[in-house]
VEXLO-567975 format. One record per residue (C-alpha): residue number from 1; residue in three letters; x, y, z. Coordinates in pm, whole numbers. Layout:
<rs>
R   i  aa     px     py     pz
R NUM ALA      X      Y      Z
...
</rs>
This chain:
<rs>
R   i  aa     px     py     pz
R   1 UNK  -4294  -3333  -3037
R   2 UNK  -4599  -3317  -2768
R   3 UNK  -4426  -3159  -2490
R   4 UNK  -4400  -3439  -2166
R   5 UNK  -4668  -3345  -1831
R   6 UNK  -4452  -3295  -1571
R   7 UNK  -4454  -3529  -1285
R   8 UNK  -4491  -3374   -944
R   9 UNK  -4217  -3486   -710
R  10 UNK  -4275  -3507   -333
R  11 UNK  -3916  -3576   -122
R  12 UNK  -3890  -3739    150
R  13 UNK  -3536  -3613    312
R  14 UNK  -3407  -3272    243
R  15 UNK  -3043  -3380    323
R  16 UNK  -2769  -3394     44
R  17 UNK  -2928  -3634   -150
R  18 UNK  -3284  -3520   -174
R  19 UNK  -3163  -3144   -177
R  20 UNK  -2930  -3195   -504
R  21 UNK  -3250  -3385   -685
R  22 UNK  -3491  -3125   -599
R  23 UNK  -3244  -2871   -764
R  24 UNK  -3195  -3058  -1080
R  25 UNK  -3581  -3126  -1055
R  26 UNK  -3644  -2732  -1049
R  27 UNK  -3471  -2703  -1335
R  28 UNK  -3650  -2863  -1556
R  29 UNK  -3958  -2694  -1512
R  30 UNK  -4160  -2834  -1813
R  31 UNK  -4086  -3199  -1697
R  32 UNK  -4119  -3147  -1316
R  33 UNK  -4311  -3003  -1073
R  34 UNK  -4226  -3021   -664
R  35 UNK  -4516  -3114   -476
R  36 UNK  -4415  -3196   -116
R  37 UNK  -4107  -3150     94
R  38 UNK  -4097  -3387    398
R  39 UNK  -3771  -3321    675
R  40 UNK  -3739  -3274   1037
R  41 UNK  -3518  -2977   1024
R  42 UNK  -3724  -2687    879
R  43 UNK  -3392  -2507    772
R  44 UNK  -3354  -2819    516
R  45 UNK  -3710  -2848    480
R  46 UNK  -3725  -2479    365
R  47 UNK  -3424  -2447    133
R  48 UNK  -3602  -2776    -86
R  49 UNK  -3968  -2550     -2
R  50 UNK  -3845  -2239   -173
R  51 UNK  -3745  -2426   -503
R  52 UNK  -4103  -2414   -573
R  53 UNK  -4311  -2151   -774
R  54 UNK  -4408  -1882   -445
R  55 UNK  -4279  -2166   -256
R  56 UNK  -4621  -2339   -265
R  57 UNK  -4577  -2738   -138
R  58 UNK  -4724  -2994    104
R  59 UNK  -4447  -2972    425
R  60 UNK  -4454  -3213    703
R  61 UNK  -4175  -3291    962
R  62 UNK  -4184  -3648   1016
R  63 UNK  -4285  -3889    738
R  64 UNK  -4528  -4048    960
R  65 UNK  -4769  -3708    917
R  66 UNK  -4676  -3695    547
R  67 UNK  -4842  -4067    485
R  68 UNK  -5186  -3981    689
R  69 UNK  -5214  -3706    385
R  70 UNK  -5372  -3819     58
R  71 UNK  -5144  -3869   -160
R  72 UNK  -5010  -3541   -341
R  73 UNK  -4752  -3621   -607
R  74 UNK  -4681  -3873   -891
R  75 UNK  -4282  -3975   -755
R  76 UNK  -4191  -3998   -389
R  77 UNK  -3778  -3965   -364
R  78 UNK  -3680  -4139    -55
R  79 UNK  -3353  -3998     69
R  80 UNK  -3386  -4052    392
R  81 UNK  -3094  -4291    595
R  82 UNK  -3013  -4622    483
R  83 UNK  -3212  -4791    796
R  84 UNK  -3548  -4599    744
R  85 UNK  -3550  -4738    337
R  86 UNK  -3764  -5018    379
R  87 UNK  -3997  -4865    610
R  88 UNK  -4071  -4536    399
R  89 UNK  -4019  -4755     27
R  90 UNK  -4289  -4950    163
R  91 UNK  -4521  -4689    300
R  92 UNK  -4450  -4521    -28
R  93 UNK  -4554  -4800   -226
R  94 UNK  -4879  -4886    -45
R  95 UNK  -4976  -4548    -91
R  96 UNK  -4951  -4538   -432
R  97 UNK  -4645  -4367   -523
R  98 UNK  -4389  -4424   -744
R  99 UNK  -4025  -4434   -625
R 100 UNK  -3725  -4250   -680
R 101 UNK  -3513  -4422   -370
R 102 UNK  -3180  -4356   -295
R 103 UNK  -2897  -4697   -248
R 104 UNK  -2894  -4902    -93
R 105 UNK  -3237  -4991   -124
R 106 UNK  -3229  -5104    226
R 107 UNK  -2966  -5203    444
R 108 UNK  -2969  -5608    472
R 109 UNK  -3092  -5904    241
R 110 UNK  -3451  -5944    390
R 111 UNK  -3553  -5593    361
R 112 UNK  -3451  -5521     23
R 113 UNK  -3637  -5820    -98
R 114 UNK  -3949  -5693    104
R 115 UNK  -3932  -5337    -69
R 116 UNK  -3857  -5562   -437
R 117 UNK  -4148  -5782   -401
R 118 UNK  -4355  -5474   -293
R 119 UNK  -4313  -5305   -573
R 120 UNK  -4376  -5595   -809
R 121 UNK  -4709  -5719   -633
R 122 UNK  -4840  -5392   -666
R 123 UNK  -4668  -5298  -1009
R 124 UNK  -4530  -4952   -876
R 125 UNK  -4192  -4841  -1079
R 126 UNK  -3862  -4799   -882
R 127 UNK  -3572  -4623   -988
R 128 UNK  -3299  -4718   -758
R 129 UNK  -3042  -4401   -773
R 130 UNK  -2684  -4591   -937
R 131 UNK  -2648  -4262  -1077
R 132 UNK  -2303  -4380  -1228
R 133 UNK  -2453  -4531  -1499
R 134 UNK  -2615  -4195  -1615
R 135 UNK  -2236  -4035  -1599
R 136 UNK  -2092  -3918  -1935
R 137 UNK  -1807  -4127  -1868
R 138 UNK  -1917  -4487  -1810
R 139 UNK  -2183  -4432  -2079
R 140 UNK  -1890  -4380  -2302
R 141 UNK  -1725  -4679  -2171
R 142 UNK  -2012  -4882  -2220
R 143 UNK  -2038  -4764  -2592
R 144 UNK  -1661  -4879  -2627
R 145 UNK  -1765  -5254  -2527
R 146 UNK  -2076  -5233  -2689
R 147 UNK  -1859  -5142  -3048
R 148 UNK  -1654  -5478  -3014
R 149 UNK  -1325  -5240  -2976
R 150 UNK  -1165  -5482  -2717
R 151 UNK  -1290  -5769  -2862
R 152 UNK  -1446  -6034  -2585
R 153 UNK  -1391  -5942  -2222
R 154 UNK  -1180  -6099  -1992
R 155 UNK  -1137  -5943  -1716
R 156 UNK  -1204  -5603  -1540
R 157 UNK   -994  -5400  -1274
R 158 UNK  -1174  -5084  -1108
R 159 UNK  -1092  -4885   -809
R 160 UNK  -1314  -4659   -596
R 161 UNK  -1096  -4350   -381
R 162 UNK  -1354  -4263   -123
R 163 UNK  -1152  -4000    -25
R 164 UNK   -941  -3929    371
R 165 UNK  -1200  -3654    459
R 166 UNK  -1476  -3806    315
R 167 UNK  -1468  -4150    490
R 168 UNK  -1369  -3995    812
R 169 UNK  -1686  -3770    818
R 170 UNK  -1934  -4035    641
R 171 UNK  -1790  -4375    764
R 172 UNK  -1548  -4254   1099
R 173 UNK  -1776  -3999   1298
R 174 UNK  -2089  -4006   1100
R 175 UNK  -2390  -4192    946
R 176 UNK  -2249  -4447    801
R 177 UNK  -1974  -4533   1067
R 178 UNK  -2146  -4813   1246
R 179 UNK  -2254  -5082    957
R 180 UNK  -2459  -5272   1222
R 181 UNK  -2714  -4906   1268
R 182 UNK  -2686  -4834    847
R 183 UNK  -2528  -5064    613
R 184 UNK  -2230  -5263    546
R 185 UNK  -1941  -5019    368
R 186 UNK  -1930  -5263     61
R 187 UNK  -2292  -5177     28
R 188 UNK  -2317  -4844     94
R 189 UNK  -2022  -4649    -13
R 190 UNK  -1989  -4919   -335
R 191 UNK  -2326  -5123   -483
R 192 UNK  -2318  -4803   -726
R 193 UNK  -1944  -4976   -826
R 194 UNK  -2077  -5374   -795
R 195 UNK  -2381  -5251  -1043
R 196 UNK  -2150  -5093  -1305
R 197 UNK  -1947  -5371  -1283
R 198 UNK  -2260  -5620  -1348
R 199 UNK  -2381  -5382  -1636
R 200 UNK  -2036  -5376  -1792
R 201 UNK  -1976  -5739  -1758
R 202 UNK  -2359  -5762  -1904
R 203 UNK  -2384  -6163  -1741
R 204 UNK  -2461  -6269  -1394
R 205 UNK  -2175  -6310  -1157
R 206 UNK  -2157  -6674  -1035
R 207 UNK  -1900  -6646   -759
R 208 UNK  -1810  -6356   -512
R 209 UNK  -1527  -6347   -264
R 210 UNK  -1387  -6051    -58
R 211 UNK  -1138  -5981    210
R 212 UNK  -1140  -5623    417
R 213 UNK  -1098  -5449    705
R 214 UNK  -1078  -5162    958
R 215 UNK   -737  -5091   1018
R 216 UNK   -627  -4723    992
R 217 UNK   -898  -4579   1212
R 218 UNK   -846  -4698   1551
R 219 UNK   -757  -4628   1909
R 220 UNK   -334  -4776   1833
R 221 UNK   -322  -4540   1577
R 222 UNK   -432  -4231   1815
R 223 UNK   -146  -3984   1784
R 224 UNK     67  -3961   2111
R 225 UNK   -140  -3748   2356
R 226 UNK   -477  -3712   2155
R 227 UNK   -775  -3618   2318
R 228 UNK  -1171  -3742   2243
R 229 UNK  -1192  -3446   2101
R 230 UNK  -1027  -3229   1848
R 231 UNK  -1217  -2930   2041
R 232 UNK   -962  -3040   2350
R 233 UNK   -619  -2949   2224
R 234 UNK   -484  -3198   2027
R 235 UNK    -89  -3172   2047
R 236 UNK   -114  -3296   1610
R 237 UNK   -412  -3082   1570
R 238 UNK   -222  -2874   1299
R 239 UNK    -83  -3161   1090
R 240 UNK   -377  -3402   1133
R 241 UNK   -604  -3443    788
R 242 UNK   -878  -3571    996
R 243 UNK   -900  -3219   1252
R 244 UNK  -1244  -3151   1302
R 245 UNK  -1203  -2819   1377
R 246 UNK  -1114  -2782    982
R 247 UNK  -1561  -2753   1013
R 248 UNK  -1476  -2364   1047
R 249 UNK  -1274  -2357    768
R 250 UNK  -1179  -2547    429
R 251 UNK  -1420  -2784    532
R 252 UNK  -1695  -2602    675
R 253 UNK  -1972  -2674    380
R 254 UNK  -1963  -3046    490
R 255 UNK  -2175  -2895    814
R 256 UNK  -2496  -2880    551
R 257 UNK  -2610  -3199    624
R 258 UNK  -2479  -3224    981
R 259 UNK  -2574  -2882   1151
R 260 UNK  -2903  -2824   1237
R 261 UNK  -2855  -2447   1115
R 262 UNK  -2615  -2570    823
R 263 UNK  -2300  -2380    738
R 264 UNK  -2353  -1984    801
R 265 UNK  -2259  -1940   1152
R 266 UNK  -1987  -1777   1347
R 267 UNK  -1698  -2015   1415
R 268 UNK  -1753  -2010   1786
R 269 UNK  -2082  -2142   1760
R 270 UNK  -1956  -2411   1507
R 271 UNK  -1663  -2462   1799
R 272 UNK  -1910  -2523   2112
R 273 UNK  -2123  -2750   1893
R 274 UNK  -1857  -2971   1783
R 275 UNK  -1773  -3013   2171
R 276 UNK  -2044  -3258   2169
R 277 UNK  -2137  -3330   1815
R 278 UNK  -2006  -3702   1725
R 279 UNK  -1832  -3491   1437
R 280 UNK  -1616  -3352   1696
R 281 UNK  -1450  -3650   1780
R 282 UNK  -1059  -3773   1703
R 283 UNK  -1083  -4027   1430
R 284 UNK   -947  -4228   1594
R 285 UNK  -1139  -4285   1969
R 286 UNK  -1443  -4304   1785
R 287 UNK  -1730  -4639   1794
R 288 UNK  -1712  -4729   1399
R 289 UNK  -1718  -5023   1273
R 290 UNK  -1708  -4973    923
R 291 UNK  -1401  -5133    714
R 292 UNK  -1162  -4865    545
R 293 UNK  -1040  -5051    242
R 294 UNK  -1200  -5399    107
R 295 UNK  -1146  -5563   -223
R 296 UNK  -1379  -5802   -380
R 297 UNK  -1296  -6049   -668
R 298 UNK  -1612  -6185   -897
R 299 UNK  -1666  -6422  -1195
R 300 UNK  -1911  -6380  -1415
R 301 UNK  -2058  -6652  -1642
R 302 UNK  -1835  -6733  -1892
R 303 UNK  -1534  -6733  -1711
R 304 UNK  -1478  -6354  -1687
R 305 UNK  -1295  -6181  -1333
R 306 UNK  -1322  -5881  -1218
R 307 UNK  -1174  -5703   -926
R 308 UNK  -1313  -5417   -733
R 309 UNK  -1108  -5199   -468
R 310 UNK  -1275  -4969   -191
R 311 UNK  -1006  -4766     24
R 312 UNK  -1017  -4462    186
R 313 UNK   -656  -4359     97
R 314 UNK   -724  -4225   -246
R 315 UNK   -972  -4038   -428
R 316 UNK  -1208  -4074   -748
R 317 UNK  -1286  -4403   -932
R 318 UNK  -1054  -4568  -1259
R 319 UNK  -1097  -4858  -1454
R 320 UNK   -910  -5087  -1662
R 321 UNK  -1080  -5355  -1854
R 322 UNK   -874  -5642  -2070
R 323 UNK  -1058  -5774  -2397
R 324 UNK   -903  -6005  -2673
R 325 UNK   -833  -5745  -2913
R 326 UNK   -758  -5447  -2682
R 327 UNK   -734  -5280  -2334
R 328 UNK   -898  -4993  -2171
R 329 UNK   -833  -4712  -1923
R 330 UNK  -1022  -4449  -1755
R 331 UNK  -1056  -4208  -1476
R 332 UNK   -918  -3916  -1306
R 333 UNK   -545  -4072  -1295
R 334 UNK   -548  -4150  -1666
R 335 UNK   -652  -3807  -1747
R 336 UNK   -368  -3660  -1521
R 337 UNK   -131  -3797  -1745
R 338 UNK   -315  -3825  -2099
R 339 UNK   -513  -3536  -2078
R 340 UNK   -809  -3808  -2212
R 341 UNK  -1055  -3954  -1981
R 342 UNK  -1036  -4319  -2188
R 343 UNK   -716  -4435  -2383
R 344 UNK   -805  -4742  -2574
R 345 UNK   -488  -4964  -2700
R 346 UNK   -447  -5241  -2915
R 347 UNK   -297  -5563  -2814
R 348 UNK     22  -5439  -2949
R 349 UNK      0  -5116  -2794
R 350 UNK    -58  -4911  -3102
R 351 UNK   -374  -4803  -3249
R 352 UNK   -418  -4559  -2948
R 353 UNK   -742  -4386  -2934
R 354 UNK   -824  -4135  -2669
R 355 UNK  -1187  -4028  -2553
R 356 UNK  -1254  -3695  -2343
R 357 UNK  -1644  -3679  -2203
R 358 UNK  -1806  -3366  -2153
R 359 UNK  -1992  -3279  -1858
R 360 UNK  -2221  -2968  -1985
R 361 UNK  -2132  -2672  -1783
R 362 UNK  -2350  -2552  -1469
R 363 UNK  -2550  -2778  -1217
R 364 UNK  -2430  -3147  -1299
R 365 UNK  -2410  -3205   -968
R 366 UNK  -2217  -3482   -793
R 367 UNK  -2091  -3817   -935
R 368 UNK  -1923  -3643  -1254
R 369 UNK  -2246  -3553  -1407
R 370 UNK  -2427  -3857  -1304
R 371 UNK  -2740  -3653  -1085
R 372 UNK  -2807  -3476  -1377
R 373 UNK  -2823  -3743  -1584
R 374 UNK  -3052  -3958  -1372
R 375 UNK  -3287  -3659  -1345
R 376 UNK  -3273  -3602  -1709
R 377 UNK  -3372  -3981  -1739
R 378 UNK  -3666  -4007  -1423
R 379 UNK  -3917  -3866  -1645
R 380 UNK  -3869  -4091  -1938
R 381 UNK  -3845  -4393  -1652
R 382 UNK  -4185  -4286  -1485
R 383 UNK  -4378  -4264  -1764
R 384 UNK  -4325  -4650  -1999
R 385 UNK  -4627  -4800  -1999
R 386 UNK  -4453  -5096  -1873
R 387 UNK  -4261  -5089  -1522
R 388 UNK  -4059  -5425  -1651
R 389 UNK  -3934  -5226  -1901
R 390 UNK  -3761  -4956  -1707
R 391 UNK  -3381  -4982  -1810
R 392 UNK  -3263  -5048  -1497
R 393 UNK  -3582  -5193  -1316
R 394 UNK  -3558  -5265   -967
R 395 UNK  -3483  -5617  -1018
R 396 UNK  -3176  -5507  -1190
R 397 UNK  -3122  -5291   -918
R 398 UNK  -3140  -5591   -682
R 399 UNK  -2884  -5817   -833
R 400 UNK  -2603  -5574   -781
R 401 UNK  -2724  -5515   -431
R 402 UNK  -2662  -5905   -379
R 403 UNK  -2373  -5878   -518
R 404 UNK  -2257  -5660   -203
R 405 UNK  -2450  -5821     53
R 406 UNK  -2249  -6208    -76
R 407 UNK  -1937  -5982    -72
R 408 UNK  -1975  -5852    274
R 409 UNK  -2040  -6247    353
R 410 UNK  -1737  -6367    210
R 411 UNK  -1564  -6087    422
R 412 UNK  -1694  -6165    765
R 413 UNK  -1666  -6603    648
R 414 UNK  -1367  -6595    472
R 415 UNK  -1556  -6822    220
R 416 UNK  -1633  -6797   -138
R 417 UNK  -2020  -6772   -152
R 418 UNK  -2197  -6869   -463
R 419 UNK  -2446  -6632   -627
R 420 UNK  -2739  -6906   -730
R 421 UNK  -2840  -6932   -409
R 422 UNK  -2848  -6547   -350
R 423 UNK  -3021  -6484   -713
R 424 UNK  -3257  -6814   -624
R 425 UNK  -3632  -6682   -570
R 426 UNK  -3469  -6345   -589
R 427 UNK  -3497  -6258  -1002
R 428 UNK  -3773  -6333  -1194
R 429 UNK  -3703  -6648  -1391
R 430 UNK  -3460  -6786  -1107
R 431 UNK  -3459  -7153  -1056
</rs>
């Protein structure tokens, strides 16, 4: 076997996300090569710099002086914040760069379609990151319903835990905390959820409705005597999950994406900057707006449900899916208590068959092996001679992000919305 040229890889956004692919990337040595590294902080900027052979790369600070440059690399990853998508997807494409682009692929309706249609007219590929579907585990579910083991499929439950910590820093105090500056929660936390759902269910969903809210994280729910800030003596400070002063301890490798000099630093310089970083702020006197638990109930074509749960007060994603001849469960609860990841059953209850996945040891990354997986499958994306045929295109890619943007609808209407006129004009083929 020939082996592959490796694509050069330039990244635009050296945070979490574009850090962890450039890793995987410099791994694979004979399939990638990292061309450019393009952040605003040069700490972030460097770490992604130095994963190159004597640290030889194109580095810019803002995109805007990355995209007068020619253009230097085969892929441009875009992991940059949910409201700059469209504008550097877009510059991207124009200059003639293929697309690695982190969800959502932009934050409302309009501007994903403008980065979809973009990429079509000028037949660029675009690999949206749903880096579920490259996970050991729902690849093994998907073989199980592929097999015929449960028979037809009726109906599908699944759950996503974003985790206390995780949705206070991301979704409370953070990025993602206003939905009106970044995205709707449904759509960022959870289109990786709505588009294994749609690849599971393998048929369009015809209906959508969804009902959530904010409720845990706001001023009534303040302890008694809480300040703004955790920094100011909170009287619950030691009993409080949400204390942001746990940034100088069990929590301090969270400041890597935060802290402009990331996590090595004395805790009294961590302290004073958490006096006026909006990470320093109680949970609960803070401006979000983003819900902290929604559920959303779809039917596909054919008559199939399925139910979807985001909440902040649990952790990890499981599944549960109902055929004709047999039922399915999975996740990190099921393993708890079967030691399996996936227990099969009959209808009965008997013929019991029990699946464990293996996640190869060292540098999977996030999303239980997922980032490695979707690195391990870029190359082979990037290079079909046919951008229709990537498996899953960015039209694919775009019917799952409908999904959550007729969900979040249904939440703010109370209304059922119906996906044809979402998908109309949207999908090729669409009436």
């Amino acid at each position: 076997m020939a082996t592959p040229i490796p694509l050069s890889l330039a990244v635009l956004g050296c945070g979490g996300r574009g850090r962890t692919y450039a890793q995987l990337a410099a791994r694979f040595p004979e399939r990638y090569r990292l061309a450019a590294a393009v952040d605003p902080n040069p700490i972030r900027r460097g770490e992604v710099e130095a994963l190159a052979p004597g640290g030889r790369m194109v580095t810019d600070a803002t995109a805007e002086d990355f995209f007068t440059r020619p253009k230097c690399a085969d892929v441009l990853v875009v992991a940059t914040q949910d409201a700059q998508h469209r504008e550097h997807a877009l510059a991207g494409l124009k200059a003639g760069y293929d697309l690695l682009l982190e969800k959502p692929i932009a934050p409302n309706r309009a501007d994903t379609q403008a980065v979809v249609e973009a990429a079509r007219r000028l037949g660029r590929r675009v690999l949206v990151c749903h880096v579920l579907r490259y996970t050991p585990f729902y690849r093994r579910v998907k073989e199980i319903l592929d097999s015929g083991r449960l028979g037809e499929i009726v109906s599908l439950n699944a759950t996503e835990g974003v985790g206390a910590w995780h949705q206070a820093h991301s979704y409370v105090r953070g990025n993602w905390s206003v939905a009106e500056r970044s995205s709707p929660m449904i759509l960022a936390k959870s289109c990786h959820d709505l588009d294994i759902l749609r690849w599971l269910a393998d048929r369009p969903a015809e209906t959508v409705s969804s009902e959530g809210q904010l409720t845990h994280f706001i001023a009534a729910n303040a302890p008694a005597g809480a300040p703004a800030r955790c920094t100011d003596g909170c009287p619950q400070g030691d009993c409080c999950t949400y204390n942001a002063e746990r940034y100088m301890g069990d929590k301090r490798e969270w400041l890597f994406a935060i802290h402009p000099q990331g996590v090595d630093l004395p805790r009294e310089e961590i302290r004073e900057w958490l006096k006026t970083s909006p990470w320093g702020r109680c949970v609960y006197r803070c401006d979000n707006t983003a819900v902290d638990h929604q559920a959303v109930l779809l039917r596909f074509a054919g008559g199939m449900t399925a139910t979807f749960t985001m909440t902040a007060f649990e952790s990890g994603r499981h599944l549960e899916i109902f055929g004709t001849r047999g039922r399915l469960r999975g996740g990190a609860f099921v393993k708890a208590t079967t030691g399996a990841d996936i227990v099969v059953h009959g209808l009965d209850g008997v013929d019991e068959e029990r699946h464990s996945v293996h996640i190869a040891e060292g540098g999977y990354g996030e999303h239980g092996g997922g980032d490695y997986g979707l690195m391990e499958a870029l190359h082979q994306e990037m290079t079909r001679p046919d951008p229709g045929a990537m498996a899953p295109s960015i039209d694919v890619s775009l019917e799952s992000h409908l999904m959550a943007f007729a969900a979040e609808e249904s939440r703010q209407t109370g209304q059922v919305v119906a996906m044809e006129k979402f998908l109309e004009n949207a999908l090729p083929g669409a009436s």
